[in-house]
C-alpha positions, 0 to 999 in steps of 0.5 A: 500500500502507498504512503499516505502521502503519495495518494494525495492529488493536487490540481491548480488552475488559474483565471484572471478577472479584471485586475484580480487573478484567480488561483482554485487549489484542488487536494484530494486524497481518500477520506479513510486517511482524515479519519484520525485526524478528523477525530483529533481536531473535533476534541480539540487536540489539533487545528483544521487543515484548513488554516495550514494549507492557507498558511502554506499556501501563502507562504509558497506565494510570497516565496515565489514572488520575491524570488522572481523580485530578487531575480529582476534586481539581480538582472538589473545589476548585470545590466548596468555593469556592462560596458558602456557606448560612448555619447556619439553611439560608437564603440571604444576603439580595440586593437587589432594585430595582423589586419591590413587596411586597404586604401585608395590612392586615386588610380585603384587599390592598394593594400598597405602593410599591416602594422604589429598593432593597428587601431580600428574604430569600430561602430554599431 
């Protein structure tokens, strides 16, 4: 026989309504496993089911909200730390080793040797 654990079913479905979203939990389990518990709650040893799964279930909300908060403010860091264009939207120049530029020189093309080190202004 499987854990009483393991019997139960929970769905989830959500709707939105106007600025109001909508979460219906479904839990569902055989009610032979509420017996002891059924008993136990209507002398008063123990709390209904009901304020722990709202407790639950509040909690798993605020955790998942802040989470998705936390990552927002993460991704929002790394994006301002990337580097930066310069005010006339081009790139800081790099250099660039082992490339020849080609010029002209007014009768067709001419390549010119490149240098150990050339700069080359890149733009976006």
């Amino acid at each position: 026989m499987a854990p009483k654990t393991e019997r139960i079913k929970v769905e989830v479905t959500d709707s939105i309504e106007g600025e109001i979203r909508r979460f219906g939990i479904t839990l569902m389990a055989p009610s032979a496993d509420f017996q002891l518990t059924d008993l136990l709650r209507q002398r008063g040893v123990i709390p209904s089911l009901d304020g722990e799964l709202k407790q639950a279930v509040r909690v798993a909300t605020e955790n998942y909200l802040s989470g998705a908060e936390a990552l927002i403010s993460t991704l929002t860091k790394v994006s301002t730390a990337a580097p930066q264009s310069t005010s006339n939207g081009r790139r800081k120049e790099r250099k660039v080793s082992g490339v020849s530029r080609i010029s002209d020189g007014g009768s067709g093309m001419q390549r010119e040797p490149a240098a150990a080190t050339q700069r080359t202004e890149l733009t976006t």
